[in-house]
gemmi code that builds the backbone of each chain (N, CA, C; Angstrom):
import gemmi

chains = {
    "A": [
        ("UNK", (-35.187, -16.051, -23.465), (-33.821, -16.111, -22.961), (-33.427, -14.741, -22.413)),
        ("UNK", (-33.121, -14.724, -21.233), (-32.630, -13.233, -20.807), (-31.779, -12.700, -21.683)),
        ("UNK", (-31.805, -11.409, -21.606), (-30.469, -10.941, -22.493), (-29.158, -10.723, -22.018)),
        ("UNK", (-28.799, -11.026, -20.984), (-27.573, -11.221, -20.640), (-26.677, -12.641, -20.935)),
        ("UNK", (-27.540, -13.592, -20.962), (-27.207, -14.557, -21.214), (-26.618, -15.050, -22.522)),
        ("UNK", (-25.408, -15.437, -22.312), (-24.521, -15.742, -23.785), (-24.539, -17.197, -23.679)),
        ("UNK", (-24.329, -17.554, -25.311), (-24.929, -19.082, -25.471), (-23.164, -19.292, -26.191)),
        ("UNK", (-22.558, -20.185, -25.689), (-21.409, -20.818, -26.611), (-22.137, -21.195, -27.532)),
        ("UNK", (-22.014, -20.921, -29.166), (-21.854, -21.552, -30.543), (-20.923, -22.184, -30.711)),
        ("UNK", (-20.473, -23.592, -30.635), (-19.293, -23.992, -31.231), (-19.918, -24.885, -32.718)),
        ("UNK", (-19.233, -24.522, -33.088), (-19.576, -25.274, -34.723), (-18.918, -26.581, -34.768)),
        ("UNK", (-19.537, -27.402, -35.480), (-18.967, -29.102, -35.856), (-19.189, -29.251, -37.166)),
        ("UNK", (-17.459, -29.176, -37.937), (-17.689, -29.478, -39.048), (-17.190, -30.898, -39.392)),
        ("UNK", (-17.922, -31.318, -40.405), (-17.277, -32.900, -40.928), (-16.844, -32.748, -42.465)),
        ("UNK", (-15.419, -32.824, -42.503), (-14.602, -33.244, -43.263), (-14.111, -34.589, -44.117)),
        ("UNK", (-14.772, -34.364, -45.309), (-14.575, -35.899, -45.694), (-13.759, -35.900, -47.278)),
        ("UNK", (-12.768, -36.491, -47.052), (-11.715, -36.618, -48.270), (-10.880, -37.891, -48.081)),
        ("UNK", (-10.859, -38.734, -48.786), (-9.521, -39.702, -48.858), (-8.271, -39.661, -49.339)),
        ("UNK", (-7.662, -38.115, -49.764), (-6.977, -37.841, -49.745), (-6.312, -37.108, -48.500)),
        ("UNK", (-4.882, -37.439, -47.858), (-4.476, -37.106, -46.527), (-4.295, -35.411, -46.499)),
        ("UNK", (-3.728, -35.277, -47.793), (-3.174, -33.513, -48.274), (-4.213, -32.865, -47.830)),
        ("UNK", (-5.479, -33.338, -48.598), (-6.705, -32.487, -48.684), (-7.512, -32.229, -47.143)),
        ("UNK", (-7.670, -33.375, -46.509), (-8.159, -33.490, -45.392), (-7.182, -32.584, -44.013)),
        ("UNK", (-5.685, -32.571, -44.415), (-5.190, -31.764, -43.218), (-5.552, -30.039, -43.624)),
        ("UNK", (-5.506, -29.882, -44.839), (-5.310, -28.408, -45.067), (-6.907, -27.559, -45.001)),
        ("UNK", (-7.868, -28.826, -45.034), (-9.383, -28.322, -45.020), (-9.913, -28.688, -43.578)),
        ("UNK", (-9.132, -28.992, -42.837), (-9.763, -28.988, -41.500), (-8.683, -27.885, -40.933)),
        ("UNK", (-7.412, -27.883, -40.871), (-6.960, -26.701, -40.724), (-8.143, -24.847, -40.986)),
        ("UNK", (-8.308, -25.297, -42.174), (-8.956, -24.280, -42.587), (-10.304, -24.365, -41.828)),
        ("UNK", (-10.913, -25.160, -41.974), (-12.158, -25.000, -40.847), (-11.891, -24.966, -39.292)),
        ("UNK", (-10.704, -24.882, -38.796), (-10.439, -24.327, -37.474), (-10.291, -23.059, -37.252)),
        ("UNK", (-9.176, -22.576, -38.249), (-8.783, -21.121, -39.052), (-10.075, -20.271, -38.707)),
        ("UNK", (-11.114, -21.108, -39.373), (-12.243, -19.595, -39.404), (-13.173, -19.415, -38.423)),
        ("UNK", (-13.181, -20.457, -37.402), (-13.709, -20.668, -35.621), (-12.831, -20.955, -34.894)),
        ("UNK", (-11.974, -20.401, -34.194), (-11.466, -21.188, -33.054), (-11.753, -22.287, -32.196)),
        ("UNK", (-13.381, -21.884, -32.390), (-13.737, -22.684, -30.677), (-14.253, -24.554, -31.907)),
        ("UNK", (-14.468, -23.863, -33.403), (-14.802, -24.946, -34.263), (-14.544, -26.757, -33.873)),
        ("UNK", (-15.355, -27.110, -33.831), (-14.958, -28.518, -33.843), (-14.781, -29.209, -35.178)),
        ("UNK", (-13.823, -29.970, -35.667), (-13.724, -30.573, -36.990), (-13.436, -31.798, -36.633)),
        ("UNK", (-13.742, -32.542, -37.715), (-14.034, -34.491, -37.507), (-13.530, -34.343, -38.755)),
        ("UNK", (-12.442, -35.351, -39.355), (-12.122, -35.400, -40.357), (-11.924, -37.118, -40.569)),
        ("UNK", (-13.148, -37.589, -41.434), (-12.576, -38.593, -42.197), (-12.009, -39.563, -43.998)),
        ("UNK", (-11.281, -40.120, -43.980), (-10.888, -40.700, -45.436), (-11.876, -41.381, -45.931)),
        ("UNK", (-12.232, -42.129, -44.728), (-13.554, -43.228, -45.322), (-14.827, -42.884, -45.481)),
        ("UNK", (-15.686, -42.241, -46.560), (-17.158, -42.005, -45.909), (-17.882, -42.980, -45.708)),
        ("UNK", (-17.713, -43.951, -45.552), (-18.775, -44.898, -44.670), (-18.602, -44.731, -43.175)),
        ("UNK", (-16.977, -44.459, -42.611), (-16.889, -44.298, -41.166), (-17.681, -42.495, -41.051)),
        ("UNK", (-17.698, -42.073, -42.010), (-18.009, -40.444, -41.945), (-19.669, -40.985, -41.446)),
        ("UNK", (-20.169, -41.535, -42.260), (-21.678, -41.921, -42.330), (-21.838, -42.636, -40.634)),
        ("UNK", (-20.993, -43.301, -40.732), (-21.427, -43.936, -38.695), (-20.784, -43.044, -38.103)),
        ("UNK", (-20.030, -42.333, -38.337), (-19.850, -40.952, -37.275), (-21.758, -39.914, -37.536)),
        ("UNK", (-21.578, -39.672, -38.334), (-22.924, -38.873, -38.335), (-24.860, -39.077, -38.028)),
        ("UNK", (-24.641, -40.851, -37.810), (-25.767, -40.942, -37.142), (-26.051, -41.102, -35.830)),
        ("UNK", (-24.568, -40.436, -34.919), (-24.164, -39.972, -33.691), (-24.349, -38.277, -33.652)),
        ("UNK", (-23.796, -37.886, -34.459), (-23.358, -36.675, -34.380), (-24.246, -35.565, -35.662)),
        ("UNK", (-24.131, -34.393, -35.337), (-25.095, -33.606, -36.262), (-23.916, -32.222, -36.388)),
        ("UNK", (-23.476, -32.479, -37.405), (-22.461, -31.380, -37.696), (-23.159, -30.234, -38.234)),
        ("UNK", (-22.669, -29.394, -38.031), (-23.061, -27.733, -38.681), (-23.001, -27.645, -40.193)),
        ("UNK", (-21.517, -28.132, -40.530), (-20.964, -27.453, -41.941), (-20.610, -29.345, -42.358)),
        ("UNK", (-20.376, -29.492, -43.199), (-19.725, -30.738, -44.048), (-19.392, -30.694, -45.333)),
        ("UNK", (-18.234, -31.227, -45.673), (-17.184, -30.816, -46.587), (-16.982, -32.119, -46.766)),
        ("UNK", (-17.057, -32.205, -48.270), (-16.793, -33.887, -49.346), (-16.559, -34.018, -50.152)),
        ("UNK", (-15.568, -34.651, -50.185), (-14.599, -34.515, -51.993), (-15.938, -35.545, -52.578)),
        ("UNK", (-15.819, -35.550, -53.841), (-16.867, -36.070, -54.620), (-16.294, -37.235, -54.712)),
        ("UNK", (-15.246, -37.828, -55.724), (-14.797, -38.793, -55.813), (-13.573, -39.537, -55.110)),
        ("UNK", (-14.273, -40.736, -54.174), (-13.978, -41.102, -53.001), (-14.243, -42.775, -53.449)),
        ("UNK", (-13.172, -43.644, -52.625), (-13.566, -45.016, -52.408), (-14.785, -45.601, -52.152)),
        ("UNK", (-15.565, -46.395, -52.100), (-16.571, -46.646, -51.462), (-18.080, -46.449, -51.980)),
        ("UNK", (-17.909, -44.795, -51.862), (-18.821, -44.460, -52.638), (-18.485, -42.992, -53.193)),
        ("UNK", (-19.293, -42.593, -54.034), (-18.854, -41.313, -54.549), (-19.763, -40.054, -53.778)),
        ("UNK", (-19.353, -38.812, -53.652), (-19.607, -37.652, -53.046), (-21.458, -37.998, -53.249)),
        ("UNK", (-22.012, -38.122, -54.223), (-23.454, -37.680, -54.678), (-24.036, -39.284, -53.235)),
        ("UNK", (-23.380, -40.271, -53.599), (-23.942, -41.289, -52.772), (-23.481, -41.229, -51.264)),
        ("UNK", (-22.574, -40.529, -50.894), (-22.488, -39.913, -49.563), (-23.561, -39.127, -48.844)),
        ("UNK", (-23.647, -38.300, -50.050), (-24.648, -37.177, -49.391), (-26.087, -37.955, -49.200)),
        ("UNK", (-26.862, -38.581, -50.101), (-27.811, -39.766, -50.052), (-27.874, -40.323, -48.422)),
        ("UNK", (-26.573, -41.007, -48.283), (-26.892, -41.708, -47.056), (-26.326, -40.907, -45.671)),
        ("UNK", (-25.762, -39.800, -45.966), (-25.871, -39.035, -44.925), (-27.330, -38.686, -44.287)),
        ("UNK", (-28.147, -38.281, -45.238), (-29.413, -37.541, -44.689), (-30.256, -38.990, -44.526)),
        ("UNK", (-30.155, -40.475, -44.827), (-30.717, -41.188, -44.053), (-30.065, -41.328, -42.750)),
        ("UNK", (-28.813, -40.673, -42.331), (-28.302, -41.054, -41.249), (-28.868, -40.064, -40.736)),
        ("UNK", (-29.498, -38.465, -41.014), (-30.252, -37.762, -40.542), (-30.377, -38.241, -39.291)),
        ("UNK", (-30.728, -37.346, -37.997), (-31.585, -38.061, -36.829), (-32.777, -36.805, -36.861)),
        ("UNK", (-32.576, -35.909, -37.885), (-34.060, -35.068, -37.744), (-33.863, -33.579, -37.201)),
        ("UNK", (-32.817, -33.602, -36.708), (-32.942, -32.358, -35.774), (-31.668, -31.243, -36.221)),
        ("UNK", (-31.305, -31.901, -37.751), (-30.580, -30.390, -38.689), (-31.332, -29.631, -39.631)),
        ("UNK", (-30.922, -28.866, -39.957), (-31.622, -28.172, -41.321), (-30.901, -29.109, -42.259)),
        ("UNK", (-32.138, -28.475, -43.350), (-32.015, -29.405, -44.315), (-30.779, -28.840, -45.213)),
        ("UNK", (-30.215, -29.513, -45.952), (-28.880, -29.254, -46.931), (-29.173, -28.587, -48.407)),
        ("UNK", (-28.395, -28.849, -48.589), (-28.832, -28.450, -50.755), (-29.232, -29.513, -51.366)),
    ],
    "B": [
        ("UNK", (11.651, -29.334, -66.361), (10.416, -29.699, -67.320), (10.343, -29.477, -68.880)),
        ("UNK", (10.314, -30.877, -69.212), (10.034, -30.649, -71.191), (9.325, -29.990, -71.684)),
        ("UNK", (10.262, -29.211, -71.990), (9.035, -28.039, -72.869), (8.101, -28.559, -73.742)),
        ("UNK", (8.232, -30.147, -74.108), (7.785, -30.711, -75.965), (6.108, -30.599, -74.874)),
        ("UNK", (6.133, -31.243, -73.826), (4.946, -31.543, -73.070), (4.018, -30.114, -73.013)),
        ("UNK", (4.967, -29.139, -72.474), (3.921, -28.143, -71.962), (3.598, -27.204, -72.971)),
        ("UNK", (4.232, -27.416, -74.439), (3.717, -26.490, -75.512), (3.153, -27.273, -76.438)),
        ("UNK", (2.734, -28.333, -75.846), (1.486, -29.250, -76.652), (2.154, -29.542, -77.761)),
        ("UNK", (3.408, -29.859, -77.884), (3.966, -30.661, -79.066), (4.436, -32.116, -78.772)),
        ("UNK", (4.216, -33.202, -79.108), (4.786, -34.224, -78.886), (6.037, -34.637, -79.165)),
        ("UNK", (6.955, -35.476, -78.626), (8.023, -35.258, -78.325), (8.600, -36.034, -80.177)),
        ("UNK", (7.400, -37.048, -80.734), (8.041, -37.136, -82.200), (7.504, -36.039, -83.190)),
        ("UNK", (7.109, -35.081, -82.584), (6.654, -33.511, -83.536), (5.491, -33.994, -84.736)),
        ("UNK", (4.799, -35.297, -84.381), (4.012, -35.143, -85.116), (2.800, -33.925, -85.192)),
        ("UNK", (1.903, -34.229, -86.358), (1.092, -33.401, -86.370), (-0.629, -33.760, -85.722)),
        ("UNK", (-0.261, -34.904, -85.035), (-1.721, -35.650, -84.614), (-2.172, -34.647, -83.593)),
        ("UNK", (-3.650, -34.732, -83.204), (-3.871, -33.833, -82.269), (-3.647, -33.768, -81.112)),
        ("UNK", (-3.448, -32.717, -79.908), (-2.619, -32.796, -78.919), (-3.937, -32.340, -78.047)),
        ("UNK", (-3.968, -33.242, -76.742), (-4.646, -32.428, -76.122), (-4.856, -31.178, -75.531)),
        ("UNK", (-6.114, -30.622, -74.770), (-5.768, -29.454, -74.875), (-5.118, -28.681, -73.488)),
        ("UNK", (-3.932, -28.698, -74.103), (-3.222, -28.327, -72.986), (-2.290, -26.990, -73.093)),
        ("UNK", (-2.849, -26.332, -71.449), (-2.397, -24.985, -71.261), (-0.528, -24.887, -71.168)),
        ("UNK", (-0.440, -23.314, -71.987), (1.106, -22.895, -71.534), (1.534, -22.952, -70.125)),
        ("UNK", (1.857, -23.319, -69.651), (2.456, -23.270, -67.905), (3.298, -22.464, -67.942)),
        ("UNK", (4.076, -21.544, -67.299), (4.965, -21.006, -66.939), (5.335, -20.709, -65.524)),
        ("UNK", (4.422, -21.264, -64.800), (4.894, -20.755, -63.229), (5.875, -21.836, -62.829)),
        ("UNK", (6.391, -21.537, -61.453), (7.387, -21.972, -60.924), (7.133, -23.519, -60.230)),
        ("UNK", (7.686, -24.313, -59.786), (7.522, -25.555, -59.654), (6.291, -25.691, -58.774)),
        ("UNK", (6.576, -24.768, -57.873), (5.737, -24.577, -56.233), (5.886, -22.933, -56.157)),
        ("UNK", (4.616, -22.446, -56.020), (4.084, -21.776, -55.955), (4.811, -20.812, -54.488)),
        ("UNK", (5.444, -20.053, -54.540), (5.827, -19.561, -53.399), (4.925, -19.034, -52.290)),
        ("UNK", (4.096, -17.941, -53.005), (2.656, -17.436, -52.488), (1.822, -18.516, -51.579)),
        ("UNK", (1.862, -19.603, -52.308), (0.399, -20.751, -51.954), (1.775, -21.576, -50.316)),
        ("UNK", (2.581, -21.437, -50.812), (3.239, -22.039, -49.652), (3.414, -20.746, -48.460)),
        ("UNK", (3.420, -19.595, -48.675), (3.583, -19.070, -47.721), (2.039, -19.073, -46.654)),
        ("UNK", (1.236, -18.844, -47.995), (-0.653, -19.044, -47.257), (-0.709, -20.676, -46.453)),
        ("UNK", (0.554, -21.737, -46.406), (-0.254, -23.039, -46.076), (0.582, -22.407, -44.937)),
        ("UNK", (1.696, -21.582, -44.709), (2.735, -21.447, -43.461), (1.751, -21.212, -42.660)),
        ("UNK", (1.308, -19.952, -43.296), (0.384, -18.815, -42.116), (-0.756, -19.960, -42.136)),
        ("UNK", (-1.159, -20.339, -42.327), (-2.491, -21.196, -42.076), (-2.091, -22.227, -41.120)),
        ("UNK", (-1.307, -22.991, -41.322), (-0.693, -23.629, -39.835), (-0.446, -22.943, -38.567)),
        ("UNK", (0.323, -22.033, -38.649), (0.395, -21.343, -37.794), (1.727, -21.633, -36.662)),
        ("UNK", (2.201, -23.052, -37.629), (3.305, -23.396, -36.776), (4.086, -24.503, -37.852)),
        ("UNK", (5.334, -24.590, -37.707), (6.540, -25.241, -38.720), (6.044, -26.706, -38.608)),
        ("UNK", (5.392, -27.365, -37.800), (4.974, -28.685, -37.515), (3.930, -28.897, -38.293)),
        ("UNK", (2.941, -28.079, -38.955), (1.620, -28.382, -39.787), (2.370, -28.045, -40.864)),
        ("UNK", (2.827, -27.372, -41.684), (3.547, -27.057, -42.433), (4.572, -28.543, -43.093)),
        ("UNK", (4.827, -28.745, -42.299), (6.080, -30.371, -42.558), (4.462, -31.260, -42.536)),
        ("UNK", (3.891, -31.350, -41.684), (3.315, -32.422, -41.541), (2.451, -32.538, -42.769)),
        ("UNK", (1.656, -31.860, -43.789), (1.504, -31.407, -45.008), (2.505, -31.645, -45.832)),
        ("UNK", (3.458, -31.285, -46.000), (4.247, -31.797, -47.376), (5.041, -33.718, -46.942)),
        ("UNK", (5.386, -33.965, -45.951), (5.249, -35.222, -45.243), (4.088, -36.402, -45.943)),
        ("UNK", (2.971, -35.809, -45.927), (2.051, -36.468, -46.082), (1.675, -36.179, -47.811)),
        ("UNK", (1.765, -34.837, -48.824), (1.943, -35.330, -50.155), (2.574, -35.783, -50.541)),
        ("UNK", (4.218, -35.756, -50.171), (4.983, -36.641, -50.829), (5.047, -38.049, -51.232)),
        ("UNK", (4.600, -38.627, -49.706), (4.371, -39.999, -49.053), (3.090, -40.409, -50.128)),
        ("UNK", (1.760, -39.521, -50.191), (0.358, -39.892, -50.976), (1.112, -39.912, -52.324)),
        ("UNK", (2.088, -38.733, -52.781), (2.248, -38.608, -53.956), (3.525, -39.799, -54.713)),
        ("UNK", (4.234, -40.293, -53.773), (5.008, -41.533, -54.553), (4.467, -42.495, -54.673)),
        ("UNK", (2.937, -43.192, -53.619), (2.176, -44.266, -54.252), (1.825, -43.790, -55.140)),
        ("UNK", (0.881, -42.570, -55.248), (-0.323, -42.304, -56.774), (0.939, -42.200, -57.738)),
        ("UNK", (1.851, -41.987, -58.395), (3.161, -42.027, -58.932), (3.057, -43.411, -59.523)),
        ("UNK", (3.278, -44.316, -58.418), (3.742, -46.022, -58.521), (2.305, -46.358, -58.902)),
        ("UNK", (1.437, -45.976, -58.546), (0.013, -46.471, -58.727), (-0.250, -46.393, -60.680)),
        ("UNK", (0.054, -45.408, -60.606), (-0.432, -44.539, -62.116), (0.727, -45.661, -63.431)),
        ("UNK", (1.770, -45.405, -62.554), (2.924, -46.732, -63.835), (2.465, -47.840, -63.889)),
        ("UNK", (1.705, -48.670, -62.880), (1.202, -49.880, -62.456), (-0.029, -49.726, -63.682)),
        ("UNK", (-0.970, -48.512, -63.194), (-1.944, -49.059, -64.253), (-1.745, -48.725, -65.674)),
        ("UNK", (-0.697, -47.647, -65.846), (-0.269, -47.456, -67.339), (0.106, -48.613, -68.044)),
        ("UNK", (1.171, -49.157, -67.316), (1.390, -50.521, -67.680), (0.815, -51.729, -67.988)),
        ("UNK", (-0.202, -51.981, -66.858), (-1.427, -52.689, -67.365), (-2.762, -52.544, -68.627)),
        ("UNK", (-2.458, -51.193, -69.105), (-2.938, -50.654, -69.872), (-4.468, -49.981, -69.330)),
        ("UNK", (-4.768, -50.238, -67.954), (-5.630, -50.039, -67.191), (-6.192, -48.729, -67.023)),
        ("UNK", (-7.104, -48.308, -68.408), (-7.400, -46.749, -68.671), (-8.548, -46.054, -67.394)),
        ("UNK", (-9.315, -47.239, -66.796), (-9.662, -46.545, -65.731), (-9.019, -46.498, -64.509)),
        ("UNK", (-8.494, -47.197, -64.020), (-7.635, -46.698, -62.972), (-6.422, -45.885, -63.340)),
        ("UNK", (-6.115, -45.531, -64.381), (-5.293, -44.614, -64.333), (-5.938, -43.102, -64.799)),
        ("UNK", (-7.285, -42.883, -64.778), (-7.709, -41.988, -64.821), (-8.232, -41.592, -63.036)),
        ("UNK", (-8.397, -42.463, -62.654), (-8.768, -42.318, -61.188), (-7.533, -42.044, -59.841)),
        ("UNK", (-6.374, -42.632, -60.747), (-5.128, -42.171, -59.884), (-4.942, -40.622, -60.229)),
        ("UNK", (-5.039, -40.492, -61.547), (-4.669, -39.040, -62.124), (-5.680, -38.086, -61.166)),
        ("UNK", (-7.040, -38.384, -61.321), (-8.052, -37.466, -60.672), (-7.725, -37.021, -59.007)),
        ("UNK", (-7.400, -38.046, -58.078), (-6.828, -38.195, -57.041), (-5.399, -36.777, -56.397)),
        ("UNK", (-4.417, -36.930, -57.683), (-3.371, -35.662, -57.900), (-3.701, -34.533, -57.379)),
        ("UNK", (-4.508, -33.793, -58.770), (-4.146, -32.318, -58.789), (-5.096, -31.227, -57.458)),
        ("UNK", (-5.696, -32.006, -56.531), (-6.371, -30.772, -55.704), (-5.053, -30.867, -54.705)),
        ("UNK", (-4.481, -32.258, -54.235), (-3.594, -32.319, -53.414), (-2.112, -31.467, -54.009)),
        ("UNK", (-1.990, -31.184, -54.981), (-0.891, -30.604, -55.531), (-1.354, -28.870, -55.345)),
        ("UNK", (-1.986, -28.720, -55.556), (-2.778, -27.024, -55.557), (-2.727, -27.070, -53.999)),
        ("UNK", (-3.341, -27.843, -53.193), (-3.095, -27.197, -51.914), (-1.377, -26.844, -51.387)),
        ("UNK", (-0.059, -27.495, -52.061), (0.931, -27.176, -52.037), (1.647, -26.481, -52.762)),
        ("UNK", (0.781, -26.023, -54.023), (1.579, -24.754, -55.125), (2.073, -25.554, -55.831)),
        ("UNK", (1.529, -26.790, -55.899), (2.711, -27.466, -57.417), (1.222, -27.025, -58.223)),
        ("UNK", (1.491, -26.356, -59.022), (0.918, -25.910, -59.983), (0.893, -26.364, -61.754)),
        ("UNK", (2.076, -26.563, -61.972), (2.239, -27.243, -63.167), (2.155, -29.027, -62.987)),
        ("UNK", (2.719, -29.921, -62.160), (2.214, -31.368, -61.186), (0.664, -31.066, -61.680)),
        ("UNK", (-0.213, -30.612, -61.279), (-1.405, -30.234, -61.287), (-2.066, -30.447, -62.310)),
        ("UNK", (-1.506, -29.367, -63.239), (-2.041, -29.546, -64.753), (-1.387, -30.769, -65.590)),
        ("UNK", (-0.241, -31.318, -65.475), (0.451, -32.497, -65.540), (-1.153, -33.490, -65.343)),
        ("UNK", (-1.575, -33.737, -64.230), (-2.274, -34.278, -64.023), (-4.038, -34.674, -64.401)),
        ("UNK", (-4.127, -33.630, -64.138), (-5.283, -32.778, -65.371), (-5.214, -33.235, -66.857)),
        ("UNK", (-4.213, -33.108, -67.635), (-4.116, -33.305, -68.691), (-3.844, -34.559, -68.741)),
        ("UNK", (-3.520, -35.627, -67.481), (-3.281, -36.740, -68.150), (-4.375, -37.588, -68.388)),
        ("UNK", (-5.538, -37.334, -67.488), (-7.236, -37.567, -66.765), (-7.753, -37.240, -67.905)),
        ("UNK", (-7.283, -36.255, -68.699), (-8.315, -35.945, -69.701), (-7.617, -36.218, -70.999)),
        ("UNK", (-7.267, -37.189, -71.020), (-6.233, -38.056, -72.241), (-7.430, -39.175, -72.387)),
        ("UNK", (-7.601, -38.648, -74.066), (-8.791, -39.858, -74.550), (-8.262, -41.038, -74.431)),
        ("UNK", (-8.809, -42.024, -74.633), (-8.337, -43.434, -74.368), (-7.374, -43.796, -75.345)),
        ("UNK", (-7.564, -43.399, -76.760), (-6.303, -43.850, -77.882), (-5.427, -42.698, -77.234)),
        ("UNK", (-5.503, -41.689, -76.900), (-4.596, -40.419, -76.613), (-3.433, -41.153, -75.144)),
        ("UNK", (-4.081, -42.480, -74.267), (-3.510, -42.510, -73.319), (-2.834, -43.757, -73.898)),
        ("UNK", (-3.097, -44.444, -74.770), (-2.188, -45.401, -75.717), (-1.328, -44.630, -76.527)),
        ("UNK", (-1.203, -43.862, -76.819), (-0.283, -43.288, -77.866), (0.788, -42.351, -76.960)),
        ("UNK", (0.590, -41.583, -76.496), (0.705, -40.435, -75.342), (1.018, -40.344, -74.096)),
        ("UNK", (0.497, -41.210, -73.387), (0.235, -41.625, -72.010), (1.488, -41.481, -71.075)),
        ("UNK", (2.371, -42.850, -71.855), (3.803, -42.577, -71.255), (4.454, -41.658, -71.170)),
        ("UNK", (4.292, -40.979, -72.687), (5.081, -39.699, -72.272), (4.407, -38.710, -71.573)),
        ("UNK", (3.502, -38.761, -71.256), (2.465, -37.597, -70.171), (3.121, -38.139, -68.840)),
        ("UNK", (2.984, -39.309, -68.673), (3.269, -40.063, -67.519), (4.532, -39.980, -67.079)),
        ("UNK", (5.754, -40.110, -67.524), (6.875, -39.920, -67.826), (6.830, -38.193, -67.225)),
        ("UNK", (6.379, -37.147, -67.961), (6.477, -35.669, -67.004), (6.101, -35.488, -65.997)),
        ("UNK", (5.079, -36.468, -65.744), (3.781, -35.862, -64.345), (5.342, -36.625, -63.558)),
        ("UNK", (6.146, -37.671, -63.432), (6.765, -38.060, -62.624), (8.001, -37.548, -62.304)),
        ("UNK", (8.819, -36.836, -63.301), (9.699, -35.645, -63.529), (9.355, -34.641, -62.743)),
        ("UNK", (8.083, -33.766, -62.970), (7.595, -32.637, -62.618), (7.510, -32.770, -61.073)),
        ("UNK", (6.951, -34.583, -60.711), (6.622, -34.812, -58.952), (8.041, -34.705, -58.450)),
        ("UNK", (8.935, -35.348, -59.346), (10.619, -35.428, -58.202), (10.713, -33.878, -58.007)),
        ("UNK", (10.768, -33.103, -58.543), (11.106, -31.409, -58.451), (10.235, -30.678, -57.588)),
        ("UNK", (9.290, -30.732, -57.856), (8.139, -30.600, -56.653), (8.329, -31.374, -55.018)),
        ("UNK", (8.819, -32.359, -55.064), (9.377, -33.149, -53.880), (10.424, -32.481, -53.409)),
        ("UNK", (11.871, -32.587, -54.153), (12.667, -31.745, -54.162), (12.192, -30.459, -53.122)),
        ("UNK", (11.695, -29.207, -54.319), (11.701, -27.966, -53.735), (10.220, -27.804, -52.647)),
        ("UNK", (9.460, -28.633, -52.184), (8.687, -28.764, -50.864), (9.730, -29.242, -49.627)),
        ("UNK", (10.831, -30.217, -49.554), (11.487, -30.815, -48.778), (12.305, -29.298, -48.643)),
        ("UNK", (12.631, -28.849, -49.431), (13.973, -27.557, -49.103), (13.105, -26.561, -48.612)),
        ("UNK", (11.645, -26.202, -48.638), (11.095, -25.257, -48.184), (10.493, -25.837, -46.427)),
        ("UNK", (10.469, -26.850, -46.194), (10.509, -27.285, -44.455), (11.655, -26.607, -44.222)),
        ("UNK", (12.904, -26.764, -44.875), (14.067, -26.682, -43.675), (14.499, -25.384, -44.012)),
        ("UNK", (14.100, -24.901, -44.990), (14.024, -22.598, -45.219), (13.306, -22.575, -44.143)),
        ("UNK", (13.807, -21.252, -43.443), (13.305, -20.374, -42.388), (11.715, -19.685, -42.805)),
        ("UNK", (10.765, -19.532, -42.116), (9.669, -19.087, -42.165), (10.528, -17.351, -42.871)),
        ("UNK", (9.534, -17.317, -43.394), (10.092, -15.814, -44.698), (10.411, -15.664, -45.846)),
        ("UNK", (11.566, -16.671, -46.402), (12.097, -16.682, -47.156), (11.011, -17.193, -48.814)),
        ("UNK", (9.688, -17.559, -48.430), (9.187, -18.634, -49.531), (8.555, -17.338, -50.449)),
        ("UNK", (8.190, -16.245, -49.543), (7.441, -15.281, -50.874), (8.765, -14.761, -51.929)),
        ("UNK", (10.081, -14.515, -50.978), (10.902, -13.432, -52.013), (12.071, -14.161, -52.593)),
        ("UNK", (11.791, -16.210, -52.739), (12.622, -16.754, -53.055), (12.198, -17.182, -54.481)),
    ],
}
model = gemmi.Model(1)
for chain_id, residues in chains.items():
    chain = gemmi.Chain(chain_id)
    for i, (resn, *xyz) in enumerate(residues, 1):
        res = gemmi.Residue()
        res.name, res.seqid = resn, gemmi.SeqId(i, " ")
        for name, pos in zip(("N", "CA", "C"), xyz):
            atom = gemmi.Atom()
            atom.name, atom.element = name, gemmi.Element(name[0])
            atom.pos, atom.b_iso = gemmi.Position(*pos), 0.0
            res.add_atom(atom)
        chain.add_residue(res)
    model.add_chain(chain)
structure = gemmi.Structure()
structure.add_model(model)
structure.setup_entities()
């Protein structure tokens, strides 16, 4: 890559809480610390889960106990929603 | 707020055991934590639109929590309780919080014996907290650290 050449980083974080409080003040906050940040914020993680086998976010943020399923079984079927081309998580 | 609640005495002064619950002394809402959600918005419209939206979450989980107290329904009313206190901390209700906390961690005979009257403060503690979030929208940006 030449060295003059600047690459936009914009970051995509996914926000997932079913609480409304939690979800405005933590995507707030993940704008807060990127400007150019992109944040997706959803209540439901199953719509979080079909958002993400579109999309490959940077950062992701998940309340544990959630409708549907709980934080540990989110994270599970997030990385089958994987498409391969993130680093791997914790 | 009843003091019998927050100094772990029950309100018939028995001697049964009380859960374990911290002295509170801070203020309803946190002045500090509301001035950090101001500046973090960055504008009077995120600010409202945030306490708008706990109040609104916080009078169902309220109605939710009597519903299952009433039903005697010890897991959903541990799951309404759990639901509470991060949304209360992001607005400085601080004691709401532990209200809540302590009601989640009310053994099951503790939420038969106890419950109501836990339940009974956490809903006291939410009107005042409602209260002084609604009067801090319509205070002027400034006033929340030195009030």
């Amino acid at each position: 890559m030449p060295r003059d050449c600047k690459v936009a980083l914009m970051a995509t974080v996914l926000v997932v809480d079913d609480r409304v409080t939690n979800r405005a003040v933590l995507s707030r906050l993940a704008a807060a610390a990127d400007a150019d940040a992109e944040v997706h914020a959803f209540a439901d993680p199953r719509e979080a889960i079909a958002w993400a086998a579109e999309h490959t976010p940077d950062l992701v943020v998940t309340d544990f106990k959630m409708p549907h399923m709980d934080g540990a079984e989110f994270t599970r079927n997030f990385r089958k929603a994987d498409r391969g081309d993130r680093r791997a998580g914790p | 707020m009843p003091q019998s609640f927050l100094s772990g005495r029950s309100a018939a002064g028995d001697g049964a055991r009380q859960p374990p619950l911290r002295l509170v002394t801070t203020a309803t809402v946190d002045r500090q934590t509301l001035a950090s959600l101001r500046a973090l918005g960055g504008d009077d419209a995120f600010f409202a639109g945030v306490v708008d939206d706990f109040v609104a979450d916080g009078v169902t989980l309220v109605a939710a929590l009597r519903r299952a107290a009433a039903a005697g329904d010890i897991a959903a009313v541990r799951e309404h309780a759990h639901a509470l206190p991060s949304s209360a901390a992001h607005v400085g209700a601080l004691r709401l919080h532990a209200l809540a906390r302590s009601l989640h961690d009310l053994r099951p005979d503790e939420l038969g014996t106890r419950g109501g009257e836990v339940l009974d403060n956490l809903a006291l503690e939410f009107r005042d907290v409602r209260r002084e979030l609604r009067d801090a929208v319509t205070r002027p940006e400034g006033q929340d650290a030195s009030s």
